[in-house]
C-alpha positions as CSV (number, residue, x, y, z in Angstrom):
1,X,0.0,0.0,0.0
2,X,1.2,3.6,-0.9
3,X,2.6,5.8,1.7
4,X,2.1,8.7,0.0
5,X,-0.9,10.1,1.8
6,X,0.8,9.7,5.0
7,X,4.0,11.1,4.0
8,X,1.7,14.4,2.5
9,X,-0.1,14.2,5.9
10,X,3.3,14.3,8.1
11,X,4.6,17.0,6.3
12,X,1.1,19.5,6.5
13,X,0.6,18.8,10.0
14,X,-2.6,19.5,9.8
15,X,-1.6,23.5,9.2
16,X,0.5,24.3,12.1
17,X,3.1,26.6,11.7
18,X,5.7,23.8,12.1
19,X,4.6,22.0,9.2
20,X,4.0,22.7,5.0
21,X,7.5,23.8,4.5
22,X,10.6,22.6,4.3
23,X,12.1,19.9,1.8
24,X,11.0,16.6,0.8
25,X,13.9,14.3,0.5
26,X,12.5,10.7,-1.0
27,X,15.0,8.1,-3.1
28,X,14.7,8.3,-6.8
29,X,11.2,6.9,-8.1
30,X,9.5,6.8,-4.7
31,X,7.0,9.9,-5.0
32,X,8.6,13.2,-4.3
33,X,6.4,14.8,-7.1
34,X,3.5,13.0,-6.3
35,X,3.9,14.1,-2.0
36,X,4.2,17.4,-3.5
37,X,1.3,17.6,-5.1
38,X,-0.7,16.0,-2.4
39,X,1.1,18.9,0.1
40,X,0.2,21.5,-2.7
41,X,-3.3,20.7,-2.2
42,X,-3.6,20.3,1.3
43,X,-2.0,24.2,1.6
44,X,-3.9,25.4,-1.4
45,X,-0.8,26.8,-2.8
46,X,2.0,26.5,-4.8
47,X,5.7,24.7,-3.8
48,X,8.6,26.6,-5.1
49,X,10.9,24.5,-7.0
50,X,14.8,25.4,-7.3
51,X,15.4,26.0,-11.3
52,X,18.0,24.3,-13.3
53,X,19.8,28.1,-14.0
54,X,20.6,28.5,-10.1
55,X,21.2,25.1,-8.9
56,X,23.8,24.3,-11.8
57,X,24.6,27.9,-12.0
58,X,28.1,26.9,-10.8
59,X,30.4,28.7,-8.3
60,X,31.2,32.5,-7.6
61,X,34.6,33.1,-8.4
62,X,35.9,35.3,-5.6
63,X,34.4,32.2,-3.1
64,X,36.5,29.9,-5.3
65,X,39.7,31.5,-4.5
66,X,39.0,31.7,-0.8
67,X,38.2,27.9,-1.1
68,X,41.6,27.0,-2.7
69,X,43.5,29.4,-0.2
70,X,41.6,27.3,2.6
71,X,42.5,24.2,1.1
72,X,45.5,24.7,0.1
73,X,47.8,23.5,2.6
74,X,45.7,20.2,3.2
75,X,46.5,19.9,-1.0
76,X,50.0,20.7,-0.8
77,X,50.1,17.6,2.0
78,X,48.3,15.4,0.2
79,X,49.5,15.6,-3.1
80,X,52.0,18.2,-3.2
81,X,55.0,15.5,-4.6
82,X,53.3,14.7,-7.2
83,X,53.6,15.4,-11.0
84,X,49.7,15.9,-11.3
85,X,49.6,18.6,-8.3
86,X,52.8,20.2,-10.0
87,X,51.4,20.3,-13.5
88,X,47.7,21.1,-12.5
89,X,49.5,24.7,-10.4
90,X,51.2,24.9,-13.7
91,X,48.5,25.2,-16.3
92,X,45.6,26.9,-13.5
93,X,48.8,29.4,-12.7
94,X,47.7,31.3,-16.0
95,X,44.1,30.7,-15.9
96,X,41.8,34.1,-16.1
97,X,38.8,34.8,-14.3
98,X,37.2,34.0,-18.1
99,X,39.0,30.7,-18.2
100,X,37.4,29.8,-14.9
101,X,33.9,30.7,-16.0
102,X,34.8,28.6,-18.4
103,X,35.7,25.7,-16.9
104,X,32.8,25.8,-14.1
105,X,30.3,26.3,-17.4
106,X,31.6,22.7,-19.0
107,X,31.6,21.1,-15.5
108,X,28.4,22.8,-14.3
109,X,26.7,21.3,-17.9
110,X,28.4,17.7,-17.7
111,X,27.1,17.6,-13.8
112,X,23.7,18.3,-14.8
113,X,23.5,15.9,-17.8
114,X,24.5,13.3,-14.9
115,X,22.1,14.5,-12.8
116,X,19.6,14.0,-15.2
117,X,20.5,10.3,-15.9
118,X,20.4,10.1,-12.5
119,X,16.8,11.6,-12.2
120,X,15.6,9.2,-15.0
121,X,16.9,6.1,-13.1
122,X,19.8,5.4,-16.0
123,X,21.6,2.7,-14.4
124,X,25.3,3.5,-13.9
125,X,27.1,1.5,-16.7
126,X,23.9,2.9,-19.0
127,X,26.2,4.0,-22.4
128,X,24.9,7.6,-22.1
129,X,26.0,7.8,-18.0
130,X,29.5,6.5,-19.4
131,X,29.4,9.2,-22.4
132,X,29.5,11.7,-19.2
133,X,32.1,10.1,-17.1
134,X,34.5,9.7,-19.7
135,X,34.1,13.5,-21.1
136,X,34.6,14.4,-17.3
137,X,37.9,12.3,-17.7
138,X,39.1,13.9,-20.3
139,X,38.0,17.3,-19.2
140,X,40.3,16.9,-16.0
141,X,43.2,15.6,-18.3
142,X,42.8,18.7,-20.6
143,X,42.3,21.3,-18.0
144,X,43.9,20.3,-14.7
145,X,46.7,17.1,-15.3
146,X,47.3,13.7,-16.5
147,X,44.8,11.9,-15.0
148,X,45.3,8.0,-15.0
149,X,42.8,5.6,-14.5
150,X,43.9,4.8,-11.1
151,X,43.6,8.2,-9.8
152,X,40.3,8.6,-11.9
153,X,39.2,5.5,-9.5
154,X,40.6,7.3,-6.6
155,X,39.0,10.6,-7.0
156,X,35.6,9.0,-7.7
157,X,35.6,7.1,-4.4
158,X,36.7,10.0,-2.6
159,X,33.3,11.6,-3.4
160,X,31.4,8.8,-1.1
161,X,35.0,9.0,1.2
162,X,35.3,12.4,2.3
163,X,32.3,14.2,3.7
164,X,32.4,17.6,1.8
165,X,32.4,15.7,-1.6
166,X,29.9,13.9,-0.8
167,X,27.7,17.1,0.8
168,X,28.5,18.9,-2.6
169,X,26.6,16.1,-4.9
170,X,23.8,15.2,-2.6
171,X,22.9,19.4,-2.8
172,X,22.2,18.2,-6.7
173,X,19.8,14.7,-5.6
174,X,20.1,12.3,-2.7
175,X,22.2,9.6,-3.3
176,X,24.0,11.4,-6.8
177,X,27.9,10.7,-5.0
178,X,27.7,7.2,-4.6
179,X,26.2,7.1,-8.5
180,X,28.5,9.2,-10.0
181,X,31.2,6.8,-8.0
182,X,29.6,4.1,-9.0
183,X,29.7,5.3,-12.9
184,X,33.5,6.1,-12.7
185,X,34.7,2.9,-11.2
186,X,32.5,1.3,-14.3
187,X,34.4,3.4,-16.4
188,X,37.5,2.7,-14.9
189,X,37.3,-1.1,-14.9
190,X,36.4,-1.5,-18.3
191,X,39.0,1.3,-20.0
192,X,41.7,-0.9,-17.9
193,X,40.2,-4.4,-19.3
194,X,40.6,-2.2,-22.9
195,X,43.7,-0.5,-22.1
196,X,45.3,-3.0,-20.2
197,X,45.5,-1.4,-17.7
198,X,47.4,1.8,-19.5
199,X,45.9,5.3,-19.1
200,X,43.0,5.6,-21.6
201,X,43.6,8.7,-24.1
């Protein structure tokens, strides 16, 4: 039997101020349209619904450098003997403010087209979910540094690993992290059956 009606009825509260707002957080396919709905009706009003244009509108650039001044020291320790951190400061050295609006407009459009998928219930090793990992693959090998299969597979499971990953996808749907690393180590695994394991061009 459908919980809908009681998952609308839990979130009205029968009108008291502590209820009929908020967000409803469901998995994919269980209803959240559909408790909506049921909530808009109870109200007699109308939800408002985050548009595409602001949630994938990306980051603000003067926010992005304070982030990689934050971070930059935990990089540094991490990662800072490697040739990938050492070619990535390299290239981003000269980047403009344009170049970065750049960037965050191919990775904001990639992230939704995944989020979409997503949305639709694609299965992960779907053909089209791959089409987006591997231009995302490419797109960090182009803009940022050699990036090898193995530390394409590391980077993926860091976004179910490391908390503010993770925060950053679920913003976009519940559950879109552990897809996307999901996705990547499909990609991953079958480039290095392909490849042999070599990095795939």
């Amino acid at each position: 039997m459908s919980k809908r009606p009681e998952a609308a009825d839990l979130f009205h509260v029968n009108g008291e101020t502590r209820g009929g707002h908020g967000v409803i957080v469901l998995p994919c396919g269980a209803g959240k349209t559909i408790v909506g709905m049921a909530v808009m009706e109870k109200l007699q009003t109308e939800t408002t619904k985050m548009e595409d244009k602001a949630m994938f509108s990306g980051f603000d650039y003067d926010k992005m450098l304070e982030e990689q001044k934050q971070y930059q020291a935990e990089v540094k320790e991490r990662w800072g003997n490697s040739d990938a951190y050492k070619i990535s400061k390299e290239r981003t050295k000269k980047y403009t403010k344009e170049d970065w609006e750049r960037i965050n407009k191919i990775q904001m459009n990639n992230l939704k087209e995944l989020c979409r998928l997503y949305n639709a219930n694609v299965p992960h090793d779907d053909a089209g979910v791959q089409a987006v990992v591997e231009k995302s693959h490419k797109f960090i090998q182009d803009t940022f540094y050699p990036c090898t299969l193995e530390m394409f597979s590391a980077l993926g499971n860091m976004y179910v690993t490391d908390g503010r990953f993770t925060v950053y996808y679920e913003k976009f749907a519940p559950g879109l992290a552990a897809y996307y690393n999901e996705a990547i180590q499909h990609f991953c695994k079958g480039s290095s059956l392909v490849d042999n394991g070599c990095q795939k061009d």
